[in-house]
C-alpha positions in Angstrom: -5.2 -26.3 -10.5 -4.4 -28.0 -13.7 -6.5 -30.3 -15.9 -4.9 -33.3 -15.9 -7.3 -36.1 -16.4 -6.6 -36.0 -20.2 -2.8 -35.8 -20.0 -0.4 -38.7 -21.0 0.8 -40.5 -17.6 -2.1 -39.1 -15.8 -0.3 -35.1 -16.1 2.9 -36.9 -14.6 5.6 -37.8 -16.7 7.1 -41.5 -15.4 9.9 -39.9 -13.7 8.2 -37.9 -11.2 6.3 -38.9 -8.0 2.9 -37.7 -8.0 2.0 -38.4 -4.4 4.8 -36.8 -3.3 4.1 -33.7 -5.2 0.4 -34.1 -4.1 1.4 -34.5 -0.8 3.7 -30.9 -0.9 0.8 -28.8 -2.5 -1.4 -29.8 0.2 0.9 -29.1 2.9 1.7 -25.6 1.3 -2.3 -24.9 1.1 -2.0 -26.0 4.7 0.5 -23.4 5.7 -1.1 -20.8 3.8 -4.3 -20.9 5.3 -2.5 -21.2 9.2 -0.5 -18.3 8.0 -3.0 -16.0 6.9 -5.1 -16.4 9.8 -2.0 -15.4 12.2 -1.7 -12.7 10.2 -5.0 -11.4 10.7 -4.5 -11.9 14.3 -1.6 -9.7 14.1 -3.8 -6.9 12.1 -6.6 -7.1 14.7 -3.6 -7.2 17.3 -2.5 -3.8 16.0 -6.0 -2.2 15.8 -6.9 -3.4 19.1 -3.4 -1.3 20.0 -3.8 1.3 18.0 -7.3 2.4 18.4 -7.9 1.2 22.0 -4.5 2.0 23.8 -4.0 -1.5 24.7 -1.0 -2.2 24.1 -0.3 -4.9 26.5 -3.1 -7.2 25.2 -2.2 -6.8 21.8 1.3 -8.0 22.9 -0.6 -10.9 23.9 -2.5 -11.3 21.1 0.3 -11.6 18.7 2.2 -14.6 21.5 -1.0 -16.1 21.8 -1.8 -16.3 17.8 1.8 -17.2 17.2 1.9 -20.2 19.7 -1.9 -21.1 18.7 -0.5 -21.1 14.9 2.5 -23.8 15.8 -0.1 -25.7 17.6 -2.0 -25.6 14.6 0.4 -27.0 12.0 1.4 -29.5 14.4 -2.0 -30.7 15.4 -5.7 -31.4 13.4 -7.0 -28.1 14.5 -5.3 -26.2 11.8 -6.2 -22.6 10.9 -9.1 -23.0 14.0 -6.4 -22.8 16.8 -5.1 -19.3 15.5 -8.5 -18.6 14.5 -9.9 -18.8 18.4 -7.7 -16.0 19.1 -8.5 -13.9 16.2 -11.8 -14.3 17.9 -10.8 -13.1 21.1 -8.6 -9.9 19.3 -12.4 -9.5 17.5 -14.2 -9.0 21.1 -11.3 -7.0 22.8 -11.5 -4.8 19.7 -15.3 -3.9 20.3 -15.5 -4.0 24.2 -12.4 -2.4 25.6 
């Protein structure tokens, strides 16, 4: 980010709201990082298709990460609920 500290009005000019703004970029980093973990569930979804013919949990996979990721940004947990099932892709990958 930006070096602000020795801008004029703090590196916001008077007419714009800097907690709002602040407020916005965090949210965005939020949905990034919820994002790119259900997408790796979706990757690990595929190779867990792909490679071990199972198809139906991979189906699976991508509900559960899906549903685990709107939990996320609606609860605390964040990017851990989708991780949990990344997890679980992980282990089906290497044991089926």
């Amino acid at each position: 980010m930006a070096d602000t500290k020795h801008a004029s009005f703090g590196g916001y000019s008077p007419e714009m709201d800097a907690e709002t703004h602040e407020t916005t970029y965090h949210g965005f980093i939020r949905f990034v990082e919820i994002a790119s973990v259900v997408v790796i569930c979706h990757v690990l979804a595929l190779a867990v298709g792909g490679i071990r013919h199972a198809w139906l949990t991979a189906i699976v996979g991508v509900i559960l990460s899906l549903a685990a990721g709107a939990i996320g940004a609606m609860t605390s947990l964040g990017p851990k609920a989708p991780g949990a099932v990344a997890v679980l892709l992980a282990l089906a990958l290497l044991l089926y």
